[in-house]
MDAnalysis code that builds the backbone (N, CA, C; Angstrom):
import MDAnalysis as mda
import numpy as np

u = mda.Universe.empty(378, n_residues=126, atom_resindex=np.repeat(np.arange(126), 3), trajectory=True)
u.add_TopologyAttr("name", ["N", "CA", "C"] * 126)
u.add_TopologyAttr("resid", np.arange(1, 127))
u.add_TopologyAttr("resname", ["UNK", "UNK", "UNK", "UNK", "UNK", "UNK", "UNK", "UNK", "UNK", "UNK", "UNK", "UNK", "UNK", "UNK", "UNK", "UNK", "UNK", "UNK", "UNK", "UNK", "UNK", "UNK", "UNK", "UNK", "UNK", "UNK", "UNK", "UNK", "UNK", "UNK", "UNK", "UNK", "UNK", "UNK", "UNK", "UNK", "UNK", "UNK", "UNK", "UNK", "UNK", "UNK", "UNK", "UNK", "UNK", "UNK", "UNK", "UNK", "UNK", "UNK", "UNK", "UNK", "UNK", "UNK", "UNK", "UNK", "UNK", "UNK", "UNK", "UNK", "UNK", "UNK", "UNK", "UNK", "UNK", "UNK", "UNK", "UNK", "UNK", "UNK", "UNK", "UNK", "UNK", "UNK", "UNK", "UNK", "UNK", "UNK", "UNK", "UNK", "UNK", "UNK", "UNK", "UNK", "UNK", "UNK", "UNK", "UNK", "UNK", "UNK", "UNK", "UNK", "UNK", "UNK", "UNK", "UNK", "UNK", "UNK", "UNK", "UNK", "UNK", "UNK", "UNK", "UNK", "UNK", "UNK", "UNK", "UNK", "UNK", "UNK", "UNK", "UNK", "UNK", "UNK", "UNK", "UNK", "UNK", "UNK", "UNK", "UNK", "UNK", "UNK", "UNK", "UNK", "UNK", "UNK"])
u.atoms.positions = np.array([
    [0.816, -1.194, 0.000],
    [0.000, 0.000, 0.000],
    [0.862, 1.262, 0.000],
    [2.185, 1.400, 0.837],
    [2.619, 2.470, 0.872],
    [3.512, 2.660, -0.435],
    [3.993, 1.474, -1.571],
    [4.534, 1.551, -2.375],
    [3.623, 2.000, -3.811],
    [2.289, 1.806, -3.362],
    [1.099, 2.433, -4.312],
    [1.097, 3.865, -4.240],
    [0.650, 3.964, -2.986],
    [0.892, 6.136, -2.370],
    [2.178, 6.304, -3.369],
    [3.430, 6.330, -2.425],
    [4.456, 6.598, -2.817],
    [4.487, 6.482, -4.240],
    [4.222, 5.817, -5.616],
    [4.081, 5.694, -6.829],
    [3.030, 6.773, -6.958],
    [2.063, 7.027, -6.690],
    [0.960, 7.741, -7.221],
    [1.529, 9.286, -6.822],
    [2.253, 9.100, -5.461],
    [2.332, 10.985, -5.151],
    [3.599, 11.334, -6.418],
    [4.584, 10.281, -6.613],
    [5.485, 10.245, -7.286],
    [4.977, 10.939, -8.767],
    [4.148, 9.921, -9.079],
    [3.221, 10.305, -10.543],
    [3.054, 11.633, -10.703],
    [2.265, 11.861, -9.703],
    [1.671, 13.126, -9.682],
    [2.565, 14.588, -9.601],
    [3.368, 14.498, -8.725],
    [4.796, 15.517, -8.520],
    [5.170, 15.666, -10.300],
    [5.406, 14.535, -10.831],
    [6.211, 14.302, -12.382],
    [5.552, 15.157, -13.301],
    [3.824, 14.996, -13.107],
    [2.663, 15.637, -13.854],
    [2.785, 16.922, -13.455],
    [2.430, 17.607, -12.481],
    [2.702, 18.653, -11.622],
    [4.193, 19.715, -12.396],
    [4.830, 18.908, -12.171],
    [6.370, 19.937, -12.341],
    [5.944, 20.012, -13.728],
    [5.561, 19.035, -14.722],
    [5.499, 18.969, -16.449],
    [4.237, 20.208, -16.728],
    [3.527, 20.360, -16.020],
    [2.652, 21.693, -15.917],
    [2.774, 22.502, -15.974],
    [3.677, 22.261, -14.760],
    [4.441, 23.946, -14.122],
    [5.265, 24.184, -15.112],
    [6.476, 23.535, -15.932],
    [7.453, 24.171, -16.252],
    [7.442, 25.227, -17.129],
    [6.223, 25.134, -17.776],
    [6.168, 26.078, -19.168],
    [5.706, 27.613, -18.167],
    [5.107, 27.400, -16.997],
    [4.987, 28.579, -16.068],
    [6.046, 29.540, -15.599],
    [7.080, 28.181, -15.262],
    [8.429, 28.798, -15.108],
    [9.230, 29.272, -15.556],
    [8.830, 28.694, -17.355],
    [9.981, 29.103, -18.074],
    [9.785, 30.451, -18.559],
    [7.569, 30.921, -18.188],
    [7.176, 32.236, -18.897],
    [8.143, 33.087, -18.070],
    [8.138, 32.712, -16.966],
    [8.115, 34.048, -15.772],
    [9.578, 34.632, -16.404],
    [10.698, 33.815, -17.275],
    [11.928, 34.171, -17.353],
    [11.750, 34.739, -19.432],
    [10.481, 35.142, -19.459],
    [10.472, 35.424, -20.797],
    [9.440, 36.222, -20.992],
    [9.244, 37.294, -21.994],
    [8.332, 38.843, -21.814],
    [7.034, 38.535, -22.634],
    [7.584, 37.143, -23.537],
    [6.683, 37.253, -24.798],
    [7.022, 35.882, -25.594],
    [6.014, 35.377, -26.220],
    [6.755, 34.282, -27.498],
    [6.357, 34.476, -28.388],
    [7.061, 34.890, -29.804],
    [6.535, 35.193, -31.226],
    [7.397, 34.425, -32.173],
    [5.948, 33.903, -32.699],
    [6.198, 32.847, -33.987],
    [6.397, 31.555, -32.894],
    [6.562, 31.319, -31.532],
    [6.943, 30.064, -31.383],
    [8.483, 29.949, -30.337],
    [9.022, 31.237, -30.957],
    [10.060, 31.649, -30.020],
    [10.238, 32.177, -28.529],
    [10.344, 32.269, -27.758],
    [10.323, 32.679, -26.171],
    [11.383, 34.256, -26.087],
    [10.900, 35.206, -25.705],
    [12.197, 36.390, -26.065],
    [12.121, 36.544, -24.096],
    [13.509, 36.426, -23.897],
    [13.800, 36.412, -22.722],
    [13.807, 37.652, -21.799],
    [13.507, 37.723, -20.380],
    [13.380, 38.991, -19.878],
    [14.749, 39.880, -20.002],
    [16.007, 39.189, -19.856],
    [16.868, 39.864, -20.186],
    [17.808, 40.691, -20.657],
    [16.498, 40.549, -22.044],
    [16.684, 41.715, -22.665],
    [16.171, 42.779, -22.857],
    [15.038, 42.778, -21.691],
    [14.628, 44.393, -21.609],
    [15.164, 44.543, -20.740],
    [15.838, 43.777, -19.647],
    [16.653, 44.497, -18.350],
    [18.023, 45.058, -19.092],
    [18.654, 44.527, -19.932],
    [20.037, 44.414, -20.705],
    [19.385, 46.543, -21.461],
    [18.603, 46.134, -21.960],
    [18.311, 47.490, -22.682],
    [17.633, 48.717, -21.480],
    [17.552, 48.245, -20.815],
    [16.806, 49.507, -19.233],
    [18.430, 49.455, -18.788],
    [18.993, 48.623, -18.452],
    [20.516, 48.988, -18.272],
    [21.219, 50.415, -18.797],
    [21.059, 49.889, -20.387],
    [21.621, 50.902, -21.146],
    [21.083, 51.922, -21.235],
    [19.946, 52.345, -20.716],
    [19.152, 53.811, -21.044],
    [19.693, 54.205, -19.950],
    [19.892, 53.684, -18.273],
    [20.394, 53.463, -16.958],
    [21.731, 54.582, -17.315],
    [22.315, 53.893, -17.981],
    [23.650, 53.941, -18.192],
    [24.379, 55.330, -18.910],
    [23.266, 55.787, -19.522],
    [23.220, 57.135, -20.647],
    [22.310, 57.905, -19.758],
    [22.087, 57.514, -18.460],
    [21.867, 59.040, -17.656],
    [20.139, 58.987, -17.356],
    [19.835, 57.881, -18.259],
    [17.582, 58.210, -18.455],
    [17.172, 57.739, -17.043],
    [16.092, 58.360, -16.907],
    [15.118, 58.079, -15.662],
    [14.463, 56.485, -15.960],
    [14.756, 55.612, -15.237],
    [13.958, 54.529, -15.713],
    [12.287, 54.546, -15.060],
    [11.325, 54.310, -15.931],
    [9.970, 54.867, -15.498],
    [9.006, 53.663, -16.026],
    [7.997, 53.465, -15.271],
    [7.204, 52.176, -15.854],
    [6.973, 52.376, -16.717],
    [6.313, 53.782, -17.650],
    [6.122, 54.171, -19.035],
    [7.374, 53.309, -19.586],
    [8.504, 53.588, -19.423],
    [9.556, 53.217, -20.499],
    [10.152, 52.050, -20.263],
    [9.446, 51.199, -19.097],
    [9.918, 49.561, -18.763],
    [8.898, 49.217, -20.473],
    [8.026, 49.289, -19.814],
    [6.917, 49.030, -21.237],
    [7.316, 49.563, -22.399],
    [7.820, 50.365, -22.418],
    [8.014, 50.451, -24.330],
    [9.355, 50.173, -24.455],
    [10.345, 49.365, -23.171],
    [11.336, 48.627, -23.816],
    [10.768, 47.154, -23.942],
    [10.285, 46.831, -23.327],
    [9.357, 45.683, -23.294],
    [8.626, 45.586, -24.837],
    [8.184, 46.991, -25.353],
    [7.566, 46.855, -26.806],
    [8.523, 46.324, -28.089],
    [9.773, 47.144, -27.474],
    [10.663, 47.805, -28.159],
    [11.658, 46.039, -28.747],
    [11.862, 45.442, -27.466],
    [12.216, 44.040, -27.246],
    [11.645, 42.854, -28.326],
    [10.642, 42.931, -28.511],
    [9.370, 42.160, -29.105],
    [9.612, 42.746, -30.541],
    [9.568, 43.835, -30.807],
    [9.526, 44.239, -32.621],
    [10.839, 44.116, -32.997],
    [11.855, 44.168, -32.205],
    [13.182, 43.341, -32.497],
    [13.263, 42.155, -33.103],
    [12.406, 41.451, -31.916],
    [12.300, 39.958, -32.203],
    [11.881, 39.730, -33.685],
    [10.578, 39.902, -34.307],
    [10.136, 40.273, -35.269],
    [10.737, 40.320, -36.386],
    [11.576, 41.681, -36.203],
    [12.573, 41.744, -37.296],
    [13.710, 40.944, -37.418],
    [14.138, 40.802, -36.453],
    [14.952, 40.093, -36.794],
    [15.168, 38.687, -37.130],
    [13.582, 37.804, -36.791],
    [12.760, 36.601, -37.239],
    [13.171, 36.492, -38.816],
    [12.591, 38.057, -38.939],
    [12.077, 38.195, -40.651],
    [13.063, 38.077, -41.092],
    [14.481, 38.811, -40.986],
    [15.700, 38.556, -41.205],
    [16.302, 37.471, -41.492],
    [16.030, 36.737, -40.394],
    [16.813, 35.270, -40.618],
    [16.272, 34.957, -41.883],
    [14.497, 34.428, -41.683],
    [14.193, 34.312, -42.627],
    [14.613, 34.218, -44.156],
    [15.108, 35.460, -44.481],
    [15.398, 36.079, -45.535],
    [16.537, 36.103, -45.747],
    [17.745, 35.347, -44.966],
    [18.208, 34.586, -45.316],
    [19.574, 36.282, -45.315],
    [19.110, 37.159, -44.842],
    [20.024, 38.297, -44.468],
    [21.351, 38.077, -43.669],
    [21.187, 37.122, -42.317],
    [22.590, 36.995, -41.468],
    [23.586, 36.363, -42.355],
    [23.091, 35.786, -43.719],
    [24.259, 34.624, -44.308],
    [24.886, 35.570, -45.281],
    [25.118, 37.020, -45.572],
    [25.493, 37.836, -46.460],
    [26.564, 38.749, -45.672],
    [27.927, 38.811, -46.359],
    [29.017, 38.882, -46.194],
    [29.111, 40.227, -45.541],
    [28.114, 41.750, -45.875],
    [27.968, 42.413, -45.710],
    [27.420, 42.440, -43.685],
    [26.488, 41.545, -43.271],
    [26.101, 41.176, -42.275],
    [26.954, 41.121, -41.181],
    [27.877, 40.066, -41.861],
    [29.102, 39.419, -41.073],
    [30.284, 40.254, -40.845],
    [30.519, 41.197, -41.600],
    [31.032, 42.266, -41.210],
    [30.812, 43.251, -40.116],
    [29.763, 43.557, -40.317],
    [29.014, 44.221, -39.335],
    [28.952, 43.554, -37.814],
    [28.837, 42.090, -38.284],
    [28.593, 42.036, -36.597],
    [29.994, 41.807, -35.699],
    [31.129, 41.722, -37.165],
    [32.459, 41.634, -36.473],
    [32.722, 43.084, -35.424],
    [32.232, 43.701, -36.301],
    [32.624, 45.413, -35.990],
    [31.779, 45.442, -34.607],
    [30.537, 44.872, -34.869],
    [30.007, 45.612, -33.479],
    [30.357, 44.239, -32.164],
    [30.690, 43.334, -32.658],
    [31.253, 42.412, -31.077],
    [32.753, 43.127, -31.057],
    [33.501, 43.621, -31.836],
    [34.403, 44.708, -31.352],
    [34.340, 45.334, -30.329],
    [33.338, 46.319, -30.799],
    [33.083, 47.264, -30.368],
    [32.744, 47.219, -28.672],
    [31.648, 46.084, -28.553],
    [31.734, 45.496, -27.211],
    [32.501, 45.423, -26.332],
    [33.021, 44.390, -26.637],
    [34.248, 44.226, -26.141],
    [35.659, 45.079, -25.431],
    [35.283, 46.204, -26.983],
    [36.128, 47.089, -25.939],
    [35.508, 47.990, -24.723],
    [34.043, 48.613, -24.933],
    [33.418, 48.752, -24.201],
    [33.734, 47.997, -23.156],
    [33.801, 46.717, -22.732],
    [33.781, 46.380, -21.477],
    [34.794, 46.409, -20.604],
    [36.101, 46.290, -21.972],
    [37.341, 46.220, -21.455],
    [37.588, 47.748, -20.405],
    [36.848, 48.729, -21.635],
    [37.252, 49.649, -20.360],
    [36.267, 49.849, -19.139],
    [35.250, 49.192, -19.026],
    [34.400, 49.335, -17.892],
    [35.472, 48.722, -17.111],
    [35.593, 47.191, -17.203],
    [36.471, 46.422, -16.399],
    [37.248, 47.168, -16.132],
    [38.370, 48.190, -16.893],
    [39.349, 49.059, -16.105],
    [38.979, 49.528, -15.259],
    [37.924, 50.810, -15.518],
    [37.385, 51.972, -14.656],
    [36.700, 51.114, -13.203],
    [36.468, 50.348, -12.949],
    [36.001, 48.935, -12.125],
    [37.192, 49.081, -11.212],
    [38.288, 48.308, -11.513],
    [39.524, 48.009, -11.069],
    [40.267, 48.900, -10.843],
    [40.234, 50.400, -11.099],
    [41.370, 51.448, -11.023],
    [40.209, 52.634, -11.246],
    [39.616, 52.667, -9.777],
    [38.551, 53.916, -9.447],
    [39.509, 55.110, -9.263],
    [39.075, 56.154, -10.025],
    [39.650, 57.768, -9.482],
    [38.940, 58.107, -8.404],
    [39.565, 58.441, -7.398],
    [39.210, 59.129, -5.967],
    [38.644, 60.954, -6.389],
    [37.870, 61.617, -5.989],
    [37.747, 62.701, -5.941],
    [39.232, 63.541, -6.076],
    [39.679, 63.461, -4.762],
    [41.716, 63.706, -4.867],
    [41.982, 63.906, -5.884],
    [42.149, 63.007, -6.589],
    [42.856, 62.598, -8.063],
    [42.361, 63.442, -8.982],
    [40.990, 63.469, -9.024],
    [40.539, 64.277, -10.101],
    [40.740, 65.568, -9.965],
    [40.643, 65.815, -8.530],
    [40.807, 67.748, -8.290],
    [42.392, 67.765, -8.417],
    [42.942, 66.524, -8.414],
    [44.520, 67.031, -8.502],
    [45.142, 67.347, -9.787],
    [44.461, 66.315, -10.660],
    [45.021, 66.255, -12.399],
    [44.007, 67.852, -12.562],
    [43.203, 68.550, -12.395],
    [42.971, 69.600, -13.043],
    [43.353, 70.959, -12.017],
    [43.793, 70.836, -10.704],
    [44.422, 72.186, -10.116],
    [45.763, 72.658, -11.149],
])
């Protein structure tokens, strides 16, 4: 009898989590178009960057990065599609801009690791 329970709660937990997961996996995604899942991370990744350039972050503009996120998706669906990322012109481009990254971070990582003190700054301009 207790190996019946134990099988049935078992069952049921298996059913349960297979329910849940597509719940779990929404909560980590804004939207799915065409079939695709577009992850929350990239409206936090893009509220970062408005963050970052000084903007007020405001529920108005959580939502229209949230819009903003989604018609990305879209296009850039259509893109693949069309067969655009496989053109030499593309691939260029995205060399240039993971460059570009990159160095971006390199110097965050500096400015990170080798903070100017107030001192310093009033000293390099007295």
């Amino acid at each position: 009898m207790i190996r019946k329970t134990f099988a049935a709660h078992a069952c049921a937990a298996a059913v349960a989590a297979t329910l849940l997961l597509p719940l779990a996996a929404s909560a980590q995604n804004i939207a799915v178009v065409n079939g695709k899942a577009v992850p929350k991370a990239r409206v936090e990744l893009l509220l970062q960057q408005a963050a970052r350039a000084g903007q007020q972050i405001s529920p108005e503009m959580q939502g229209m990065a949230k819009d903003e996120v989604v018609r990305r998706e879209i296009f850039a669906q259509e893109a693949e599609k069309r067969g655009i990322a496989a053109s030499a012109d593309y691939k260029a481009q995205m060399e240039l801009a993971r460059q570009s990254i990159l160095i971006r971070e390199l110097f965050e990582d500096f400015k990170k690791k080798n903070p100017v003190t107030d001192a310093e700054a009033k000293a390099e301009y007295d």
